[in-house]
N, C-alpha and C positions, 0 to 999 in steps of 0.2 A: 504493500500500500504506500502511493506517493507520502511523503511526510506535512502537515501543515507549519507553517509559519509561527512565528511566533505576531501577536496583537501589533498593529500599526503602532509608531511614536511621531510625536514631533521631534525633529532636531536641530530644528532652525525656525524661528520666528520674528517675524520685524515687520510693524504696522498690518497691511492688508495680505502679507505675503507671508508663507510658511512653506519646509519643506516636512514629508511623510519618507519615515522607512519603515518595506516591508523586509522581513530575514530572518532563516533562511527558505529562500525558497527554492525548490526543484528544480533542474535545468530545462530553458527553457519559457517556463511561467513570469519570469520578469518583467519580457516585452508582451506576454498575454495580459498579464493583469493591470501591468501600465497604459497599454494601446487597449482598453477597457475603460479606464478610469478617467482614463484623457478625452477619448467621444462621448462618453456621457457627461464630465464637467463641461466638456464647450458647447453641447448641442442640447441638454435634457435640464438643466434647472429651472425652476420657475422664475423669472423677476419682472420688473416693472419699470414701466417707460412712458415715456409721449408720445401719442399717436398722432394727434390732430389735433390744429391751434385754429383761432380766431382771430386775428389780429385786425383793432379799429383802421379805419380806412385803410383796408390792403387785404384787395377780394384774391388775392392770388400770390403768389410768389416772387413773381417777375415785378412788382411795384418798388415804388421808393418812398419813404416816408420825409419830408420835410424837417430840419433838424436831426435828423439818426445818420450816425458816421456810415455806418455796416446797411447793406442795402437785406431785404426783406429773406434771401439765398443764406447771406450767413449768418443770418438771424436762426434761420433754420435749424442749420448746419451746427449753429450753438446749441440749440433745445435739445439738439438728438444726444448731446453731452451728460445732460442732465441724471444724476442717478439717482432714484426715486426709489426707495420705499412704499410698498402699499397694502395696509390690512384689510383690504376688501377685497373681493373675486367679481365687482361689480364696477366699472367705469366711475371714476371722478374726475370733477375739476376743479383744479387751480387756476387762479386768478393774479393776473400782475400787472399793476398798475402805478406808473413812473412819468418822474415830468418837470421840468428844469434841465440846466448844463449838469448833467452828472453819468458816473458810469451806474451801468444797471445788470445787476450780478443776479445769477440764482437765487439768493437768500431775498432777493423783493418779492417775491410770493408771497402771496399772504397763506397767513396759517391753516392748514386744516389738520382737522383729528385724526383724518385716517391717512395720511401722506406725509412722507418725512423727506427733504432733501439731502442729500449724506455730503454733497461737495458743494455749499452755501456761498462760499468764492467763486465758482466758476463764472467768468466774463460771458455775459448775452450780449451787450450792445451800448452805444455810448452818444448820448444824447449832449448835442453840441450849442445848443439855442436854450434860453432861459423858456420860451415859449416852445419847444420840441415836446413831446409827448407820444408814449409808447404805452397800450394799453392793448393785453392780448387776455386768451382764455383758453387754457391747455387741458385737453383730456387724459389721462392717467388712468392705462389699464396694465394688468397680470398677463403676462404670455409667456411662452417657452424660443427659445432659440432669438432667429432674425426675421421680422417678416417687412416685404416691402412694402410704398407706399399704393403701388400699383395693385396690390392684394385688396389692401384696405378699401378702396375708391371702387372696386366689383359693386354693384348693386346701389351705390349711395350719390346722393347728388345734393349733398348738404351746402345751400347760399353761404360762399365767405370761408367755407371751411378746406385747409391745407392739411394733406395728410403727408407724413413724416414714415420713412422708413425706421422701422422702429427694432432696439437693441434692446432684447428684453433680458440674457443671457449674465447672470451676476459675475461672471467668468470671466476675465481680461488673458489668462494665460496661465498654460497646463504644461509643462515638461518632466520629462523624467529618465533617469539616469541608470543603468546597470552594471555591478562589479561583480566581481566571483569571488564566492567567498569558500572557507575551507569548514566542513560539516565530518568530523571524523575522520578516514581517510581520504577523502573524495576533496578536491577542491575545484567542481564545477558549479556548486549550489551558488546560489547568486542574491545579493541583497539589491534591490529596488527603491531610488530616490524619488519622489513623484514631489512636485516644483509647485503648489497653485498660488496664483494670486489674483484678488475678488476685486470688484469694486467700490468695496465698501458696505455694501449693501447687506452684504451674508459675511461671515469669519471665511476662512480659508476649511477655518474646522467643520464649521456647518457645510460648509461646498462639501468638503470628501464625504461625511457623513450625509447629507442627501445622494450623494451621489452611489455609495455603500448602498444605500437603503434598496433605489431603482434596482442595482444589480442584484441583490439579492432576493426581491419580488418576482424577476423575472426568472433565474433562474431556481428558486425555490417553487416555483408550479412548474416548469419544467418537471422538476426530479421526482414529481407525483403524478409522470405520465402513467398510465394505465393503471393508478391504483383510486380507491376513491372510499370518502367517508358516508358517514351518514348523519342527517342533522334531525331530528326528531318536530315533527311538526306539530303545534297547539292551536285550537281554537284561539280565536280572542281573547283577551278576560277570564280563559278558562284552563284551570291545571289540567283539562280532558286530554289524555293521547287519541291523536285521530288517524297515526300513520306513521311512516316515516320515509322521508325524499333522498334518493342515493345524489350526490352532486359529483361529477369528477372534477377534484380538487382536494390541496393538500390542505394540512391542518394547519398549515401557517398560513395559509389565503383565508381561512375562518376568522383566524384571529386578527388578520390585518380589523386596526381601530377605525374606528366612524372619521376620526380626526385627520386619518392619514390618508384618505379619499380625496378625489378632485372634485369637490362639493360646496356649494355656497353655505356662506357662513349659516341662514337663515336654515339650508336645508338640515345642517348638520344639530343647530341645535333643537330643530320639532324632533330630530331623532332620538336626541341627548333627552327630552321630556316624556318623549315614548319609551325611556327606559335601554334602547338600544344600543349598543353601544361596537359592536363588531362586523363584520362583514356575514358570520355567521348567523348572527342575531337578524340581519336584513333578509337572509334569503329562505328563512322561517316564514315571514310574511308574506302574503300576496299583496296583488295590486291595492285593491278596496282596502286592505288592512293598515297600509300603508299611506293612503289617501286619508282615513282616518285620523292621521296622529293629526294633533293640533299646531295650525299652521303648517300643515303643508299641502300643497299644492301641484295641480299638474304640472308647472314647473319643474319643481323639487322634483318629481316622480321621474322626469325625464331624464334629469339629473342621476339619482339615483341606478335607473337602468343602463346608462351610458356608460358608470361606474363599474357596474356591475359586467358588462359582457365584456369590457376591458382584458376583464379575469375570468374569462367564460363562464359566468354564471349568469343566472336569473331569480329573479324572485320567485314563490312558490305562485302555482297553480290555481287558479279558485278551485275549491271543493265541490265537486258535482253529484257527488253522493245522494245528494236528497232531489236532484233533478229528474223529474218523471218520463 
């Protein structure tokens, strides 16, 4: 049997950047586990950015405002800087609104509860006239990877509104390093440096560990090919056994938390009042059962299904037993 690793360490740390060793590991498995860890931090975490601005008189990009050094282009080319924070799964805005000879930084935003700027220095633009004026209104949502602005603009025809290729990816840069190390007699075993740094938005630590988490989701239902549990199905309201649903899936796809789902806030906590609290607990429920809990919604429900086939599953069956 291959041998495992001993637990990740940090070995270097400094502001947003850290390095990870893994050792020892197998020969071979170095460049596996690092060309792993590397695609997933630069293409799979979640973060948050600027989609689409409003900016007073400047129905478009190609304008000039009156007073602004920086022409409308790299105003743009500024916001896409921006690295945002944001504890909602639902679209917000921020607001900025500046006016006088002065320069105009990230941190002119005004405050909201659910959105945090992490680099409040960054230069937008530089109002050169006492009477200049620069008044916009930025939407702030959650995504994964890069998406363009040409994506965004399918289907929408919003008066005034400029959509932004948008960097949602907390990830700025992944490297990683291999030596050979000596394991008994053998000196082909090899230790693994993996390099990340964020920006700002997540730790370096939290980057590997989300990044850990995806890989071990995916590959942990994997290693439960062909085998499958059983979850015990209840009435509503009622300790009655009425049966029991085979699901193929492993026990650790049961136990994945409500929390750890790609779920709006709202949905997650009608689940959290219905008592539910795992992936298992959901798939006990059918639809109607589920529509039931309080505050949730065909929304939510759609949500929740989306979640669910993710991980091949589905919610239970309505009960036809008493259908004549």
């Amino acid at each position: 049997m291959i041998p495992l690793p001993n637990l990740p360490k940090v070995i270097q740390k400094k502001e947003n950047k850290a390095v990870f060793e893994i050792s020892p590991l197998y020969p071979g498995y170095g460049v596996t586990i690092g060309n792993s860890y590397r695609r997933v931090l630069l293409s799979s975490l979640e973060g948050a950015a600027i989609t689409e601005v409003r900016i007073k008189n400047a129905p478009h990009e190609f304008t000039a405002l009156p007073g602004v050094l920086e022409d409308i282009l790299i105003i743009l080319l500024n916001l896409k800087k921006v690295r945002i924070q944001s504890w909602e799964n639902t679209p917000q805005t921020i607001v900025l609104e500046a006016k006088g000879a002065r320069e105009v930084k990230a941190k002119d935003f005004k405050p909201h509860p659910q959105v945090k700027i992490v680099n409040p220095e960054l230069h937008l633009a530089t109002l050169t006239d006492k009477k200049a004026e620069l008044s916009l209104e930025a939407t702030v949502e959650r995504g994964v990877g890069y998406v363009l602005a040409e994506e965004r603009e399918k289907g929408k025809q919003g008066i005034g509104v400029i959509y932004l290729d948008s960097v949602f990816t907390p990830v700025k840069k992944v490297n990683f390093y291999i030596e050979n190390v000596i394991v008994g007699k053998r000196t082909d075993f090899e230790k693994l440096e993996i390099e990340i740094e964020t920006d700002g938005t997540i730790s370096p630590e939290e980057a590997f560990g989300q990044a850990t988490e995806i890989l071990y989701n995916h590959f942990s239902l994997f290693s439960q090919f062909g085998k499958k549990i059983e979850i015990e199905a209840e009435k509503a309201g009622q300790g009655e056994e009425v049966g029991k649903e085979e699901i193929t899936a492993g026990e650790e796809t049961a136990k994945i938390k409500v929390e750890d789902l790609k779920l709006s806030e709202r949905t997650k906590n009608s689940l959290r009042q219905g008592k539910i609290k795992t992936v298992g607990g959901i798939v006990k429920k059918s639809e109607k059962e589920i529509l039931a809990l309080k505050g949730m919604g065909e929304k939510g429900l759609k949500e929740i299904k989306k979640a669910l086939e993710e991980k091949g599953l589905s919610l239970k069956e309505e009960n036809k037993s008493n259908k004549k």
